[in-house]
N, C-alpha and C positions, 0 to 999 in steps of 0.2 A: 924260329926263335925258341930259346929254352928256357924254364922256368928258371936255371941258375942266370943268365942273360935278364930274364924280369928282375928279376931281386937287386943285380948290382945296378941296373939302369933305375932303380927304385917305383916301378910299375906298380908291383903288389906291396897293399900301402900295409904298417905294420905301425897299428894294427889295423887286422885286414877289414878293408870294408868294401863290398861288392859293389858300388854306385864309384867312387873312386876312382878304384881297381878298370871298371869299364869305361871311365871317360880319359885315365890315361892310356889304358887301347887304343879308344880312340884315335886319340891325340898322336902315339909314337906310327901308328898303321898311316894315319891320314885319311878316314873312313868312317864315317860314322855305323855306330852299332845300335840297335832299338830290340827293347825285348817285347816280348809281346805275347799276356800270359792266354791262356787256351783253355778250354773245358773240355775233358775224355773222362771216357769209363775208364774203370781197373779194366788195369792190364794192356791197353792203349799206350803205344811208345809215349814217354814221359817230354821228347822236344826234338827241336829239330831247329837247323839250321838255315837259313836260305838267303844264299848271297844274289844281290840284286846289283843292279849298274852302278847305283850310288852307295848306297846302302846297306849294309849285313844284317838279316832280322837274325832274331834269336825265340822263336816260340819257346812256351815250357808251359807244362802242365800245372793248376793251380794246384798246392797243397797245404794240410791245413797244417806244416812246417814250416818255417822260412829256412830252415836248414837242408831240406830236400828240397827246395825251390833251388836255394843257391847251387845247391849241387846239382841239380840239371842244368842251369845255366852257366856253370865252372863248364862240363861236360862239351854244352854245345860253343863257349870259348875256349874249350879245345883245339875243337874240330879247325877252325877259325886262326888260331895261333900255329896250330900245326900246317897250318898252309892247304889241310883239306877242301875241295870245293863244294862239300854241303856235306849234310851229314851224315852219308851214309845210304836214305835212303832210295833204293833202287829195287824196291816192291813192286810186283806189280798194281797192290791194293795203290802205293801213291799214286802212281802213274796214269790210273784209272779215274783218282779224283781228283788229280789237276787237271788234266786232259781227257774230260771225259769223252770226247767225240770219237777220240781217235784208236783204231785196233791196240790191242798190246806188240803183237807182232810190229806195226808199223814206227811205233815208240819206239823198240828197242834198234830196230834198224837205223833209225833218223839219231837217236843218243847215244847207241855204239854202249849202253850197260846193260849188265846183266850182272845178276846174283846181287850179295851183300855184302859190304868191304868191311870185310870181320875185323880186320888190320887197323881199319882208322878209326874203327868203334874201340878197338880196346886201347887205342893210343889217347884217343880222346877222354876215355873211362879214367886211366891212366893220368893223364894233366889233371883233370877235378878232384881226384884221393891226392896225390901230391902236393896241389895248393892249398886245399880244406884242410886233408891229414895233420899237419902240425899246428893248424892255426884252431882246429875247431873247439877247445880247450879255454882258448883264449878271447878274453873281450874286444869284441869289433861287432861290424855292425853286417849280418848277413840278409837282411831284409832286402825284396826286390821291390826296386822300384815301379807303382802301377803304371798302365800303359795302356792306350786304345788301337787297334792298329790303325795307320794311317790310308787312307783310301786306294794308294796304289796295288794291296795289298788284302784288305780286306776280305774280298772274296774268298782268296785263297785261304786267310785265314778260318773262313766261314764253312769253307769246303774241308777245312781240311778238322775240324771240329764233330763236321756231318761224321765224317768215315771213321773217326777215334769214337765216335756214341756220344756226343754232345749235342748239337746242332741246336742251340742256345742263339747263336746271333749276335748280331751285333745292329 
């Protein structure tokens, strides 16, 4: 789906408001989406995406912008819209802290990734400057909405806070 396809289907609401914006995602995908804000140091990937059986989370790092809030969370509705299946990351730092038991080696053989998919990082970089780029001028409402994560998820959320230099809790 392309952001010209959102705009005539009236998706991105105008003007734009991120809460919106993501519940007629929702609504056109059939899916629900939950963001779910995160504590990391500088320099710490700023979000990540993780699609789940029911549900698509959307982490992002808290900042003291809602303007780069939103624009991490346009980035990781990228990812999302483009049809990517998460967002890119195929670290081994992740790989290590969701799955800590298990070799790296044994990981990549069982997921079949390797490296980093530069391509869907800069399509998804891509979709966030494109639907921000013209609207950020303009009044709408770019604040994200707060969020706890829900238990299915937690952990990972928690784990994955540890490895970015937070490990705050929940």
């Amino acid at each position: 789906m392309s952001i010209k396809e959102l705009e005539a289907e009236g998706v991105i609401p105008d003007p734009f408001d991120l809460e919106l914006f993501i519940k007629r995602l929702e609504k056109r995908r059939g899916r629900p989406i939950q963001m779910i804000p995160i504590s990391a140091r500088r320099g710490a990937p700023c979000g990540l995406y993780i699609k789940a059986v029911g549900t698509d989370y959307l982490c992002y790092v808290r900042s003291s912008s809602p303007l780069h809030e939103c624009h991490i969370l346009l980035h990781e509705l990228g990812h999302l819209v483009l049809g990517h299946q998460d967002s890119g990351w195929r670290s081994e730092e992740l790989q290590r802290m969701l799955l800590p038991d298990l070799h790296p080696d044994m990981i990549k053989r069982v997921l079949c990734r390797s490296g980093y998919a530069d391509p869907a990082e800069d399509a998804a970089e891509a979709f966030a400057e494109l639907i921000l780029a013209p609207r950020v001028l303009a009044p709408g409402n770019y604040t994200v909405p707060a969020a706890t994560p829900p238990p299915e998820i937690a952990e990972v959320v928690r784990n994955i806070e540890q490895a970015w230099g937070s490990g705050r809790g929940f």
